[in-house]
C-alpha positions in Angstrom: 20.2 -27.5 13.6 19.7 -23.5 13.0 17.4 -22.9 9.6 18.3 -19.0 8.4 14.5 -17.6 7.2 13.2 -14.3 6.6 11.3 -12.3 8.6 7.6 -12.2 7.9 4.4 -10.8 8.4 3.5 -13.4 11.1 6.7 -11.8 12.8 5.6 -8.4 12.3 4.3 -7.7 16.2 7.6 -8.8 17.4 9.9 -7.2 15.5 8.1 -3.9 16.1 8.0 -4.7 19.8 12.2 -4.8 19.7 12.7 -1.5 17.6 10.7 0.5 20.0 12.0 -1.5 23.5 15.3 -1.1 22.1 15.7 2.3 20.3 17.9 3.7 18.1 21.2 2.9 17.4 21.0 -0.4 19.1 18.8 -2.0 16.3 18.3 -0.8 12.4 14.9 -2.1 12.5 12.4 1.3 12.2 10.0 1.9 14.7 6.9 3.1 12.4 5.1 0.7 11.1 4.8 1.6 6.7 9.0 1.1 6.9 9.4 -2.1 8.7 6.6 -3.7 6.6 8.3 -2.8 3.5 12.0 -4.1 5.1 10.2 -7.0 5.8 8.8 -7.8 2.0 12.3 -6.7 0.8 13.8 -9.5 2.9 11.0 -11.8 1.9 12.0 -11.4 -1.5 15.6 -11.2 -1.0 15.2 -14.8 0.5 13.6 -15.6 -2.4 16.1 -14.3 -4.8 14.3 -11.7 -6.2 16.5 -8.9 -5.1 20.3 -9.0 -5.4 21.0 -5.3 -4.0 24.7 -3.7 -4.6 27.1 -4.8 -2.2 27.5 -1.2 -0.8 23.8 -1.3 -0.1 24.9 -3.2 3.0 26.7 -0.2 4.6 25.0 2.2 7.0 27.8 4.6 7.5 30.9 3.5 6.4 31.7 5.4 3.4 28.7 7.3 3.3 30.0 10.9 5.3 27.5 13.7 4.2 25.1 11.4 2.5 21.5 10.9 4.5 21.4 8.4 7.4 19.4 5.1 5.6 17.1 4.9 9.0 16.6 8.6 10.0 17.7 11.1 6.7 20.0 13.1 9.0 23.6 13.7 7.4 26.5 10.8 8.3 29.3 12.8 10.2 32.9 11.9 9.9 35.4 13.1 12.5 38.9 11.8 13.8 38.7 9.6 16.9 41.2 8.2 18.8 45.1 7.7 19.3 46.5 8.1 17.3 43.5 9.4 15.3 41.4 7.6 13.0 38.2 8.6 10.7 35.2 7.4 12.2 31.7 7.9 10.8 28.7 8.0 12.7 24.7 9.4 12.4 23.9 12.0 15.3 20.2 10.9 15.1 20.6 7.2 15.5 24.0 6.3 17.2 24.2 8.0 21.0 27.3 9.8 21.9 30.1 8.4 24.0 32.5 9.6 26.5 35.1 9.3 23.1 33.2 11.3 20.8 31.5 13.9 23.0 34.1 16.6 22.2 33.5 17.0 18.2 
């Protein structure tokens, strides 16, 4: 049987360890330490019921073109993609560039 539990301090190490092996946009966990400590008391007490944070909260980009990145502060772009095109959001600090979205 699988038990769902926060993240802790004992955990702390770790979790740091995979943000920096596994860099950005491939993880939202931060790789400096003051940010990941306070994601991890925020999860703690979300556990714990002690935080009930707006649904929207739990959207990094969608929605959110213009506004700050939540991990790195630069701006969310928003570009078409595709075909037949579709709006597609995206931060240029955290999510690496593809063959598809080179051109914009």
């Amino acid at each position: 049987m699988f038990v769902v539990r926060p993240a802790g301090p004992a955990d702390f190490d770790t979790l740091m360890e995979l943000a920096v092996l596994s860099g950005r946009g491939f993880t939202s966990l931060p790789e400096d330490e003051p940010t990941l400590r306070e994601r991890l008391e925020l999860s703690a007490a979300s556990f714990e019921g002690a935080v009930a944070p707006p649904e929207a909260e739990r959207f990094f980009v969608y929605g959110r073109g213009g506004k700050p990145c939540r991990r790195c502060r630069a701006p969310i772009e928003t570009y078409q993609l595709g075909d037949p095109p579709r709006w597609t959001r995206s931060c240029p600090g955290c999510q690496a560039r593809t063959e598809d979205n080179r051109s914009r």
